[in-house]
Structures are given as structure tokens and as C-alpha cells.
Backbone as CSV, one residue per row, in Angstrom:
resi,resn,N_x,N_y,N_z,CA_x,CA_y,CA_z,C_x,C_y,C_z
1,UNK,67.320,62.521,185.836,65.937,62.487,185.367,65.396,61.049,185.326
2,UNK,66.371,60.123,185.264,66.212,58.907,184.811,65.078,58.336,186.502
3,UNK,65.685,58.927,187.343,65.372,58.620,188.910,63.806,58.992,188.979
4,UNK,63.589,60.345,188.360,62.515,60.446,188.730,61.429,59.713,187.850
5,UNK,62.079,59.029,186.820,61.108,58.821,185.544,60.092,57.530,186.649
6,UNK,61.066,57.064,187.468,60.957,55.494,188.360,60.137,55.691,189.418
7,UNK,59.916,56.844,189.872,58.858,57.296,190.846,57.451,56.153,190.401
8,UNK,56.748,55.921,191.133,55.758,54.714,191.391,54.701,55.660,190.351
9,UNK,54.994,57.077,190.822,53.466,57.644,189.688,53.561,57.508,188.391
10,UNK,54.873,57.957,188.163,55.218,57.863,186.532,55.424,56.763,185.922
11,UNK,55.892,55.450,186.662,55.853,54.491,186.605,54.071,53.780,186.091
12,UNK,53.504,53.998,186.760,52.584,53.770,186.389,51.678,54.547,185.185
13,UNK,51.617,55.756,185.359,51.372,56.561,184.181,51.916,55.834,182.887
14,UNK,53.877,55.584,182.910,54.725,54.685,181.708,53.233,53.178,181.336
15,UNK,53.063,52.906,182.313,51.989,51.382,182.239,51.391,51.828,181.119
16,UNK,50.471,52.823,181.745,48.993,53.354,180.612,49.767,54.177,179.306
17,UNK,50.860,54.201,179.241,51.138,55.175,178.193,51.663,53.685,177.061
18,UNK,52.308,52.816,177.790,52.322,51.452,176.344,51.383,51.365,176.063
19,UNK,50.024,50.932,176.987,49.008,50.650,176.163,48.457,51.506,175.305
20,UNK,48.588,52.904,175.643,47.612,53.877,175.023,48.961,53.414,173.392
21,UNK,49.417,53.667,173.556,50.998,53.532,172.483,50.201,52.520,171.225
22,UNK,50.357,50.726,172.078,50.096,49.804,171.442,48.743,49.984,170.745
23,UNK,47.651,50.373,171.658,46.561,50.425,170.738,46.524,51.436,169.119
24,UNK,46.990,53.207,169.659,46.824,54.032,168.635,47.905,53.324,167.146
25,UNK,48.728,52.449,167.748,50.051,52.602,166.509,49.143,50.737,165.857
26,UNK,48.724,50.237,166.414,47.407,48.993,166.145,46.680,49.507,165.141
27,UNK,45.736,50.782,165.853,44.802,51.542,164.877,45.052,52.156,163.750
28,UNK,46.395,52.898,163.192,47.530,53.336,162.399,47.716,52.322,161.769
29,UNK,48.178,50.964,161.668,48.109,49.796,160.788,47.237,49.475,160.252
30,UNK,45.794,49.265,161.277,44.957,48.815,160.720,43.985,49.884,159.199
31,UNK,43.992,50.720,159.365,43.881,52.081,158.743,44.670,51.841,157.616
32,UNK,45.852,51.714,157.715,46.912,51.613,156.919,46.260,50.439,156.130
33,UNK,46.300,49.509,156.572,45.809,48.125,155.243,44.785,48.312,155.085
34,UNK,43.428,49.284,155.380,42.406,49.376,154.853,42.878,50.737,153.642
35,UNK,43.825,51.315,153.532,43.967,52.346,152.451,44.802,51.609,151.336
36,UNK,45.398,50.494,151.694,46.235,49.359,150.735,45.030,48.634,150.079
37,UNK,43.964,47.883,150.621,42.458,47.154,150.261,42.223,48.128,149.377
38,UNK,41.279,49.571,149.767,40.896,50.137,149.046,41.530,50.581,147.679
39,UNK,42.925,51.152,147.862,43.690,51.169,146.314,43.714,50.194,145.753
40,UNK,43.832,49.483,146.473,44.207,48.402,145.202,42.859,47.927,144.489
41,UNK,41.589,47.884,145.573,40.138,47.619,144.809,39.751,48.823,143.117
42,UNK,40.606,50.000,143.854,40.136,51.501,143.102,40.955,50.836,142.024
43,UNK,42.230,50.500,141.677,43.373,50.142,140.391,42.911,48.681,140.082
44,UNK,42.141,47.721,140.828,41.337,46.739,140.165,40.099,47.199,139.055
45,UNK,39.275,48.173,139.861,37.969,48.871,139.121,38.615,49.858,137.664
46,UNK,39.849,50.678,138.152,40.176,51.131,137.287,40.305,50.543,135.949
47,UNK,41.403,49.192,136.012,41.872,48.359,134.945,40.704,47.850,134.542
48,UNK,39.598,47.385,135.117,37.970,46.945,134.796,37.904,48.125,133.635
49,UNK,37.870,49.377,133.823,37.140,50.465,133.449,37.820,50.550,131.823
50,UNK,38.783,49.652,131.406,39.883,49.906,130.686,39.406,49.586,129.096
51,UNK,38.646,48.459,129.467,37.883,47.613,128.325,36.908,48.477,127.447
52,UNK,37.242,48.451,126.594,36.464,49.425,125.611,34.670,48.680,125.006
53,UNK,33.696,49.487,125.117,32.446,49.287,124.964,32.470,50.124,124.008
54,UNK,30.998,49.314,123.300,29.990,49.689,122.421,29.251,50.919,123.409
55,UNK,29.078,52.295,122.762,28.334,53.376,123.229,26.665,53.161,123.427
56,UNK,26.362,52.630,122.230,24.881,52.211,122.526,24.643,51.093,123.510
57,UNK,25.556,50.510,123.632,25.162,49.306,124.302,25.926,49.505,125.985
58,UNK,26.245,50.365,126.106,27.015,50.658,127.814,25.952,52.056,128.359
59,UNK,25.129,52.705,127.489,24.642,54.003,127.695,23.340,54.097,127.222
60,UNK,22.125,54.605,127.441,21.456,54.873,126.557,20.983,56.592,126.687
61,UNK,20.071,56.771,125.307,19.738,58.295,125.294,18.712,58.773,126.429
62,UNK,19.566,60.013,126.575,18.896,60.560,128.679,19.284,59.760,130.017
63,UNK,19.537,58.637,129.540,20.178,57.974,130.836,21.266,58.689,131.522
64,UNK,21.100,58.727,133.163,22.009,59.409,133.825,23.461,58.633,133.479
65,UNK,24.452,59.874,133.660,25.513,59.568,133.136,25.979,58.030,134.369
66,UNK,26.916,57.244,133.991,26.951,55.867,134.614,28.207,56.527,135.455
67,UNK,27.779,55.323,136.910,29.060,55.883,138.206,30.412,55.578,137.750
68,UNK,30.085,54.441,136.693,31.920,54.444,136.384,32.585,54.580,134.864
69,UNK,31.384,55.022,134.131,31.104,55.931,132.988,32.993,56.684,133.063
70,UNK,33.133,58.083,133.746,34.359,58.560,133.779,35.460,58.242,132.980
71,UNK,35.951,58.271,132.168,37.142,58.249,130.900,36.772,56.895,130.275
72,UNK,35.397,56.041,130.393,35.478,54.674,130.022,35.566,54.855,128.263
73,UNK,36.437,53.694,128.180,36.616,53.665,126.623,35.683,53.129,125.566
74,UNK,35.517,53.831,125.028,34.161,53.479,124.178,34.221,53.560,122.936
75,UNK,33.378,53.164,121.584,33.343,53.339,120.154,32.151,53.235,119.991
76,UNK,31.932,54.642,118.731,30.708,54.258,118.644,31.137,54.743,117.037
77,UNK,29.886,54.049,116.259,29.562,54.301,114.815,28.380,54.962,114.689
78,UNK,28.714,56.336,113.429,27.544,56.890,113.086,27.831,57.823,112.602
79,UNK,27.146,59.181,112.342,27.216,60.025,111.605,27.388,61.254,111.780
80,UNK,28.839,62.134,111.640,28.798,63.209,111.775,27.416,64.629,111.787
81,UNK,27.192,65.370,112.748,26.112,66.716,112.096,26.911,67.767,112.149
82,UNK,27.863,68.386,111.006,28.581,69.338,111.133,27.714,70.275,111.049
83,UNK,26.486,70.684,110.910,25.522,71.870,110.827,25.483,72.155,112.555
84,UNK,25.762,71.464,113.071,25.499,71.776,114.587,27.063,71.903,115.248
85,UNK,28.038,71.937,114.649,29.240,72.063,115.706,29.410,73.242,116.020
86,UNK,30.569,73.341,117.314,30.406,74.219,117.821,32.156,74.299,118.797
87,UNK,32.255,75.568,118.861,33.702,75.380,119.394,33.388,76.124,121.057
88,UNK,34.018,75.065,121.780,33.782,75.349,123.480,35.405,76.318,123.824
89,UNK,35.052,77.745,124.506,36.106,78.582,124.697,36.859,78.133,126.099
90,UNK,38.000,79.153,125.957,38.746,78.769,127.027,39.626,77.162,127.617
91,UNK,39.495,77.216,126.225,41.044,75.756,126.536,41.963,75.744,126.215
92,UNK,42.904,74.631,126.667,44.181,75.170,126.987,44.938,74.080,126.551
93,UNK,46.017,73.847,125.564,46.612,72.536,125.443,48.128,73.440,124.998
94,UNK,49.101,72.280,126.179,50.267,72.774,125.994,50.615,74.129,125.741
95,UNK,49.871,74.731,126.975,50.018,76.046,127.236,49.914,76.993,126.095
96,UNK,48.938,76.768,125.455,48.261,77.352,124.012,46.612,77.327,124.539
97,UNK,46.113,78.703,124.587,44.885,79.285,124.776,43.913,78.811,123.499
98,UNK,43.022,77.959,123.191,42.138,78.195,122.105,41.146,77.607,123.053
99,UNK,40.007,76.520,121.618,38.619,76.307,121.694,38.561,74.653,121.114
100,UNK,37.813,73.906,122.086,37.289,72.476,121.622,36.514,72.615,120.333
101,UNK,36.671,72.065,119.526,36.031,71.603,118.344,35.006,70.215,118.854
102,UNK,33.542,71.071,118.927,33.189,69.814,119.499,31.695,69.691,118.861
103,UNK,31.936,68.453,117.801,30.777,68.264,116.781,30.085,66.769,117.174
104,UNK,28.451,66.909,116.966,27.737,66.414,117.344,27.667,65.273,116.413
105,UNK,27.650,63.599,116.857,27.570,62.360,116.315,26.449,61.924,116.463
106,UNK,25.538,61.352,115.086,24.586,60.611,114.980,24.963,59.797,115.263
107,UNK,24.575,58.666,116.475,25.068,57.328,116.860,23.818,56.357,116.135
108,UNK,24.940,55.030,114.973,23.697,54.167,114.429,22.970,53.706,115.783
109,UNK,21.491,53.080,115.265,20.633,52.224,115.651,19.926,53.169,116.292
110,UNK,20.696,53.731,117.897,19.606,54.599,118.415,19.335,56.308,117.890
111,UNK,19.812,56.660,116.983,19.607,57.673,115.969,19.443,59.173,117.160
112,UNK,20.403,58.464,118.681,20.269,59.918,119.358,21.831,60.498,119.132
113,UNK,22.181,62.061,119.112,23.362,62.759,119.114,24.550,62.621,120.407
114,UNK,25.657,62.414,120.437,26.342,62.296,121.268,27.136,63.533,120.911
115,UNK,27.656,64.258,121.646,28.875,65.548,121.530,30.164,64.851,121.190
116,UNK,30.488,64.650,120.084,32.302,64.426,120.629,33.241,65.679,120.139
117,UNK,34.425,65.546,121.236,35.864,66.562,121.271,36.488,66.369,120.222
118,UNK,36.114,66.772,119.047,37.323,65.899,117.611,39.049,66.761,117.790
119,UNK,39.421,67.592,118.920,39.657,68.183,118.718,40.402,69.406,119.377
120,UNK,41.381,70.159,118.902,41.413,71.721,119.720,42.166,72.378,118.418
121,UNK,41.688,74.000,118.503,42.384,75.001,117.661,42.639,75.895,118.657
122,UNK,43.797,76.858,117.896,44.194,78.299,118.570,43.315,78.894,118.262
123,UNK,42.637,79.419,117.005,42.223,80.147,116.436,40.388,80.029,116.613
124,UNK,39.706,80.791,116.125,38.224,80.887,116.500,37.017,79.771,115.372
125,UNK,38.384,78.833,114.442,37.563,78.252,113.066,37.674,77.038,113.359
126,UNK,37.095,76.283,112.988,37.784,74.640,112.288,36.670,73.920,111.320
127,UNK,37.428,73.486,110.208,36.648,72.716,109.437,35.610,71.338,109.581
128,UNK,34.972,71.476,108.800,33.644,69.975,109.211,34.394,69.165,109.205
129,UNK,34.046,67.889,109.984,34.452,66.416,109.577,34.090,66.330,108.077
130,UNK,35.659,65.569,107.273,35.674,65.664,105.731,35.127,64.536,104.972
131,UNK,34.017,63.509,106.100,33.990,62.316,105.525,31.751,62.815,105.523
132,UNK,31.603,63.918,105.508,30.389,64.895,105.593,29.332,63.913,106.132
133,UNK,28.290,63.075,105.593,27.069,62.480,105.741,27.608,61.150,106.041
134,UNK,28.864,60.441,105.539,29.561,59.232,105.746,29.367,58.932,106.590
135,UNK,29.463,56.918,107.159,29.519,56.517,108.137,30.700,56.630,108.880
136,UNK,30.877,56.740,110.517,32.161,56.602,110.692,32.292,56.084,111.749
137,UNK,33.295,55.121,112.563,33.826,54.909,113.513,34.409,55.985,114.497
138,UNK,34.080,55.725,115.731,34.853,57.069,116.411,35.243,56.474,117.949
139,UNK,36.670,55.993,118.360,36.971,55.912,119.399,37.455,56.824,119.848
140,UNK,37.021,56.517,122.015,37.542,58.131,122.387,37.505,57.292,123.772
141,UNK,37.355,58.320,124.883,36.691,58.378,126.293,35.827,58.853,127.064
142,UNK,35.023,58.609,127.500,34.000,59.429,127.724,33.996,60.073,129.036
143,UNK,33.087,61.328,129.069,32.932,62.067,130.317,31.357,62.755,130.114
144,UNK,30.967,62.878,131.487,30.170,63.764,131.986,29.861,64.963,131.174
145,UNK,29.276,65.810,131.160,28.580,67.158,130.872,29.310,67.591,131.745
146,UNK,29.268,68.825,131.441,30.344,70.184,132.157,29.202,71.535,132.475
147,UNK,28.985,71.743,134.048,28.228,72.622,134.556,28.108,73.929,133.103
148,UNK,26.939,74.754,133.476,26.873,76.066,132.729,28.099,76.859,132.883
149,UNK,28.552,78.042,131.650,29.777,78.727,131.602,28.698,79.931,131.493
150,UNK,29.736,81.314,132.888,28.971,82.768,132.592,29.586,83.196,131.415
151,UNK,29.002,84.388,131.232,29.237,85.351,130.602,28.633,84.938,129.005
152,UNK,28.636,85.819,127.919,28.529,85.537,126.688,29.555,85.933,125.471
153,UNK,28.947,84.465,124.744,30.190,84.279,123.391,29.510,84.781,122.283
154,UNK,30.291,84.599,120.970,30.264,84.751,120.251,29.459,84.101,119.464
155,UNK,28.599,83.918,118.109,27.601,83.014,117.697,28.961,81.713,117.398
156,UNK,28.291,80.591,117.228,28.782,79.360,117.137,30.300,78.856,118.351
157,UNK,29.819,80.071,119.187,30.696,79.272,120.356,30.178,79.630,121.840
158,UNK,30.361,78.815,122.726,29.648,78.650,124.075,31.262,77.988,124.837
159,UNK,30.497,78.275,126.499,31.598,78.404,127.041,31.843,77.066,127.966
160,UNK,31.416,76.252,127.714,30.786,74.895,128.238,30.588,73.846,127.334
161,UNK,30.876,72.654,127.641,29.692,71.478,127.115,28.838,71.158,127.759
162,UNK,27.909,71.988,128.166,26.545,72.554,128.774,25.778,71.243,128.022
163,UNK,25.392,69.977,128.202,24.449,68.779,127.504,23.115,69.713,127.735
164,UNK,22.676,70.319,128.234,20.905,70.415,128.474,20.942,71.605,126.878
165,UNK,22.349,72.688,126.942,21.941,73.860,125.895,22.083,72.912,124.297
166,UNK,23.310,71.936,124.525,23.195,71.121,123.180,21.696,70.779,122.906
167,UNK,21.409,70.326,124.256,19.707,69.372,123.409,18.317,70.545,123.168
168,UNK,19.176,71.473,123.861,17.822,72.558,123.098,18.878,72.788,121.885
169,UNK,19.475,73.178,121.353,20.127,73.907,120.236,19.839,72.570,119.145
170,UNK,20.126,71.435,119.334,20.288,70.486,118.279,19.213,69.557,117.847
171,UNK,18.314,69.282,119.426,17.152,68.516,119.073,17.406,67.339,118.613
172,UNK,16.008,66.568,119.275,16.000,64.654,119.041,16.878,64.496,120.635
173,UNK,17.351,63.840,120.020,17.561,62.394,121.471,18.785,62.811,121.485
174,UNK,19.065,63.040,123.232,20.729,63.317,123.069,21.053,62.401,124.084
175,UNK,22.276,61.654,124.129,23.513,61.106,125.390,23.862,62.004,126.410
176,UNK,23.765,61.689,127.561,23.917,62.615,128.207,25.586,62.095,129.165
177,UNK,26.297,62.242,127.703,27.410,62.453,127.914,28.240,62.769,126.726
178,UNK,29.710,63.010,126.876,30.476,63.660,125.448,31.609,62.667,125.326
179,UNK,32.411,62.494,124.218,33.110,61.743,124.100,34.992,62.507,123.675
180,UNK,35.635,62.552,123.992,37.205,63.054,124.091,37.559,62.062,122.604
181,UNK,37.601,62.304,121.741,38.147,61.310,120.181,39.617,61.076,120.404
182,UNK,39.706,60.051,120.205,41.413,59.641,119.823,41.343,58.957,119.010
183,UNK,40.800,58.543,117.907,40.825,57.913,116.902,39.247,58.188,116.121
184,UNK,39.612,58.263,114.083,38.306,57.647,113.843,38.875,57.172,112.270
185,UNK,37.963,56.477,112.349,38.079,54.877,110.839,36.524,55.555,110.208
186,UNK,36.666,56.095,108.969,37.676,56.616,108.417,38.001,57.940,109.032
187,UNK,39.428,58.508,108.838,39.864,59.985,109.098,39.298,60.871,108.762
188,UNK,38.202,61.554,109.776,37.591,62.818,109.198,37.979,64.302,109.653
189,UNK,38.934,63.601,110.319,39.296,65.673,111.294,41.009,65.756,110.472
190,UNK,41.132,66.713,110.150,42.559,67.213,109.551,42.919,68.724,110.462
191,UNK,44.176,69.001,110.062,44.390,70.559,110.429,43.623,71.365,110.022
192,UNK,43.877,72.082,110.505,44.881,72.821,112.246,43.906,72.018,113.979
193,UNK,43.287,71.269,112.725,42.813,70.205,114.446,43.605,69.690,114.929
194,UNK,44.241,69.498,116.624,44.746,68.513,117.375,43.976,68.082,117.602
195,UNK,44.513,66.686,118.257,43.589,65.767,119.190,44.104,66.511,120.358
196,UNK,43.030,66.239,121.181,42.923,66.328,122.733,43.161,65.539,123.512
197,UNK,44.195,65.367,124.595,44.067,64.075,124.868,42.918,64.055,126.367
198,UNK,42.542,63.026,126.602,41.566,63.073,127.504,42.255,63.282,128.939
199,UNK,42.021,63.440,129.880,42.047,63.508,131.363,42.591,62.486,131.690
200,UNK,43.985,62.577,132.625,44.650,61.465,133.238,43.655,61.231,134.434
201,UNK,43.110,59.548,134.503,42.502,58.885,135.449,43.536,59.336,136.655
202,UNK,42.701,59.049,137.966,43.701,58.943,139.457,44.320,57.677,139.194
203,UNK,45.500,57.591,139.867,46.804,56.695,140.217,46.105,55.939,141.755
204,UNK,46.054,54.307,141.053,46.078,53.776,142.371,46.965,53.712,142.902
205,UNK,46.854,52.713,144.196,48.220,52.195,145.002,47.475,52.778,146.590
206,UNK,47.424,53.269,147.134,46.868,53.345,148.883,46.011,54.930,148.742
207,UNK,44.721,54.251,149.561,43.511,55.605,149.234,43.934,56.498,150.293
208,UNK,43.402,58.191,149.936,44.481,58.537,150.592,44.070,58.866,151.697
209,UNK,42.778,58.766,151.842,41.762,59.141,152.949,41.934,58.317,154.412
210,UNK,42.561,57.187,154.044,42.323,55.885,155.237,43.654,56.159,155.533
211,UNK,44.914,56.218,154.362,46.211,56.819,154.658,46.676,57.899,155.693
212,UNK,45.550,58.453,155.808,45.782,60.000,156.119,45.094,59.712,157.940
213,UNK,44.320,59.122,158.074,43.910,58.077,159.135,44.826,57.319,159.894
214,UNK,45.671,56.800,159.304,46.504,55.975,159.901,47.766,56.904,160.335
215,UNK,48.133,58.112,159.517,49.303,58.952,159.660,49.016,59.699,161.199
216,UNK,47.521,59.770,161.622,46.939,60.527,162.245,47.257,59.712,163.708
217,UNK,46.658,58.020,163.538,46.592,57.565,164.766,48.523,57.495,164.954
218,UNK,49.228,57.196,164.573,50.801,57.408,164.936,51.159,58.366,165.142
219,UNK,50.645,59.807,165.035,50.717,61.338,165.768,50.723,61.134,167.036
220,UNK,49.358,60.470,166.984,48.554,60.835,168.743,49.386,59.594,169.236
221,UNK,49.902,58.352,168.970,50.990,57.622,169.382,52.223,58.432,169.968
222,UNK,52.832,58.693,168.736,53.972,60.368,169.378,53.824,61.013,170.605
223,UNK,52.192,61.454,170.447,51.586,63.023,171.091,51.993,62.201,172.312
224,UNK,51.508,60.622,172.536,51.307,60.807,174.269,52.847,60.693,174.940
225,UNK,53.764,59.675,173.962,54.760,59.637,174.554,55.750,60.817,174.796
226,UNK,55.445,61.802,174.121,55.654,63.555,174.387,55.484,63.675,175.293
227,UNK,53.849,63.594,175.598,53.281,64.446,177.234,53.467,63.957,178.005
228,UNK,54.080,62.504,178.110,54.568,61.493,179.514,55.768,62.044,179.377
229,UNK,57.026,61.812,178.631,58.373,62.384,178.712,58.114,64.109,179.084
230,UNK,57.415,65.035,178.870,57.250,66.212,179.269,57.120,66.625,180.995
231,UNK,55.701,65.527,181.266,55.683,65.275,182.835,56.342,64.948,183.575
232,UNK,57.393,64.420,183.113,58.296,63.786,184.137,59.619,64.563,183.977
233,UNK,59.671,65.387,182.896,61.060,66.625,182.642,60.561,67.452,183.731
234,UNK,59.387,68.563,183.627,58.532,69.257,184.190,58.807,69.069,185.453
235,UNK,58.739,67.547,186.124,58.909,66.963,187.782,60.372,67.388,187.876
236,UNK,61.228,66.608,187.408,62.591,66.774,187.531,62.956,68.087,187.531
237,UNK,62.762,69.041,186.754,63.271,70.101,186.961,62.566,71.175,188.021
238,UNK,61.529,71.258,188.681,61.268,71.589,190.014,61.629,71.125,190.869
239,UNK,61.845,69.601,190.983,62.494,68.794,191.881,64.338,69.905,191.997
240,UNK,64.628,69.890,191.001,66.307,70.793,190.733,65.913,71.959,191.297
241,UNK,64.730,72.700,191.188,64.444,74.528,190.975,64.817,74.323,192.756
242,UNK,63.964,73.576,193.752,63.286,73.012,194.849,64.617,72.894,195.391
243,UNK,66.196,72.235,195.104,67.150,72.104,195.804,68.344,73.256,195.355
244,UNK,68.027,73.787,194.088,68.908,75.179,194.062,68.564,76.182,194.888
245,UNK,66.868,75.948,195.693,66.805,77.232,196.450,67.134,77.148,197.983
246,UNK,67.633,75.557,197.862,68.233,75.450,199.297,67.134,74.250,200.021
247,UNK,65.736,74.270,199.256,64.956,73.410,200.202,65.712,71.890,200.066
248,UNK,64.981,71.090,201.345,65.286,69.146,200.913,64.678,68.624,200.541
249,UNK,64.804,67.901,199.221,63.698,67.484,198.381,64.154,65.867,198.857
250,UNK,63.425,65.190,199.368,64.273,63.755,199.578,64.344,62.934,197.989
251,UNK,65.030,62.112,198.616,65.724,61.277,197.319,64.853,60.357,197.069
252,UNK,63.691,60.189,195.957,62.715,59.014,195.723,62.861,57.864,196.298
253,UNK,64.027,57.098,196.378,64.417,55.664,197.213,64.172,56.462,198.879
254,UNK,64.642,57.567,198.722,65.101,57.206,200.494,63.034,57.638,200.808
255,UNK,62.174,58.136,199.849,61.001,58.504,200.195,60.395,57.319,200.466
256,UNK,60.527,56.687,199.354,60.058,55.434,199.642,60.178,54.050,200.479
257,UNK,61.428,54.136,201.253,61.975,53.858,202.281,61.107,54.230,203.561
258,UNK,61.001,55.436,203.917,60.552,55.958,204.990,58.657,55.406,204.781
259,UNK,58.377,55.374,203.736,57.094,54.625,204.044,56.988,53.055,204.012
């Protein structure tokens, strides 16, 4: 096989098949360090995102939620409205079915309501924050509003943190975002409340999109040196089919000889 690989056609075909080679497995690198750039920019922005803000002062009331808003760590001070809480169905912590405990914060200065998660129960109850009209500190993370939930609940529970049904139900000025609690100065949530913990951020290190790009151009690297080693099996073994049936297939040197 080796004989026929040397034939002047395949020979030359071998030419165009390094280059095609060198360029796609080129393009595969280059791809490759643009998905290394990008992670590592995404786990730069991330660790940015890490620094904990003032709520009034990173957000304001009705402002669209911010592009890098997403789990950012935040504190805000102000005042429980346990007349308005409300438990969100269908959650799930450590494979235990209940409901977010999720009561609405007077934030000082701008006197608009923010939703925060104080919270999860099994059960269909949970008590007010115990520090009632008090001021309070409340660190957490923040997120987005959560599309509408079908079907219908029960009074004082909904199936969503639906922000548009909070600001009809509660009225005044709302954030149009909610906050996940992991801490508050002073302690106002007790049992049978857990904390919730918030949403694990994505893991940098190589994006996977440009990754997946580069895995692609070293395929089609593979693919061609396949279909050149295929063409020239393919030759060789008709060249064999061609002298088992008795015909004379001449010998590539001696062909090339005679011309």
C-alpha cells in the first residue's frame, strides 16, 4: 500500500492534505486561546461581581434588572412588611418539597419594597420576621424576577416571584429584583426557617462555546487525513481485486518509467 500511497496523484493530493491539516489544527488553537481569553475574562468579571454593594446605591426602584446584577452581593437596611409575605410553592432543598418564605423589605432612604428569600419551610406556614417594624440589616444575593407560574394556589401563596404581581399586591415603589438572605443584623427569621442558599454562579476556566470550536476544527483535521488514507486504501485494493482476476496492473515505477 505503501507503493501506491507514492503514486504522483496521491502524492500530491498528501501536499494539499498538510496544508489543509496545518491550517484546520492552526484554527483549533487559535479557537482554543480565544476560549482560555474569554474564561478567564468571565472568572475576572466573576471575582469583580464578588464585592458586596449597597442595594440602593447599585439599583434603583423600576430600574431594569443590571447585566451583571446575577447573584451580586449586596446589603441593604430597612424594614421588614410582614403584612405582605408570602410563601412561593414548589421548592426544593435537599430533596425536601416545600415553599420560599419570601417577605417584602422596606429599603431605607428610597422607601421602595425589595422581595427577599428569608428562607424555606416543608410545611404551608412560617412566622413574621421577629424584629416586626425594627430596623434591620439584610445580606444576601441578588437575582432577577422569575417568569409567571400556571395554575392556582392557595390564598397567601403564589407560584412564582412574579415582581409585576408583587407590585400590584403590595404597592409603592418596588426593585425589580429579589434578594436570596444569608445573613441579617439583627436576627429576625428563626425556625422551622432554613436559609436558602443562593444559586451556584458558572465555573470559569475555558468558554465552552470557542472550546467546542476548536474541538471541531481538529475533527475536520482528522476527517481529511481519513479521506486521503481511505483513497489511497480504496486504490490499492482494486489495484489487488485487478491482479487476483488475472489482469496486469503495471507496477507504479515501471508506469512511470515507460513515460
Amino acid at each position: 500500500m505503501l507503493r501506491t500511497a507514492l503514486k504522483p496523484k496521491w502524492l500530491g493530493w498528501f501536499a494539499a492534505l498538510v496544508i489543509v491539516v496545518i491550517a484546520f489544527i492552526w484554527l483549533g488553537l487559535w479557537q482554543f486561546g480565544v476560549a482560555h481569553t474569554k474564561g478567564a475574562h468571565d472568572a475576572m468579571q466573576d471575582e469583580a461581581n464578588t464585592t458586596r454593594v449597597t442595594l440602593q446605591n447599585y439599583i434603583k426602584p423600576h430600574q431594569d434588572f443590571p447585566a451583571d446584577g446575577s447573584l451580586r452581593p449586596v446589603v441593604v437596611s430597612g424594614h421588614y412588611d410582614p403584612e405582605h409575605q408570602v410563601l412561593v410553592a414548589g421548592r426544593v432543598l435537599d430533596g425536601t418539597d416545600g415553599w420560599w418564605v419570601v417577605t417584602p423589605l422596606v429599603a431605607d432612604g428610597s422607601n421602595a419594597r425589595i422581595a427577599v428569600v428569608r428562607g424555606f419551610v416543608s410545611t404551608p406556614s412560617a412566622p413574621a420576621p421577629s424584629t416586626g417594624t425594627s430596623s434591620v440589616s439584610v445580606e444576601g444575593e441578588l437575582a432577577p424576577g422569575e417568569s409567571p407560574a400556571d395554575g392556582t394556589y392557595p390564598a397567601g401563596q403564589v407560584g412564582s416571584v412574579n415582581l409585576a404581581v408583587f407590585a400590584n399586591q403590595w404597592g409603592g415603589q418596588l426593585y425589580n429584583a429579589f434578594i436570596f438572605a444569608t445573613s441579617e443584623q439583627p436576627v429576625a427569621t428563626a425556625a422551622p426557617i432554613r436559609t436558602f442558599p443562593p444559586p451556584e454562579p458558572a465555573s470559569g476556566g475555558l468558554q465552552i462555546r470557542n472550546l467546542g470550536y476548536a474541538i471541531q476544527w481538529w475533527l475536520f483535521a482528522a476527517f481529511a487525513v481519513y479521506m486521503w488514507w481511505r483513497m489511497v486504501r480504496d486504490d490499492y485494493r482494486d489495484e489487488q481485486a485487478l491482479k487476483a482476476a488475472g489482469e496486469n496492473v503495471p507496477d507504479p515505477e515501471e508506469r512511470n518509467a515507460s513515460v
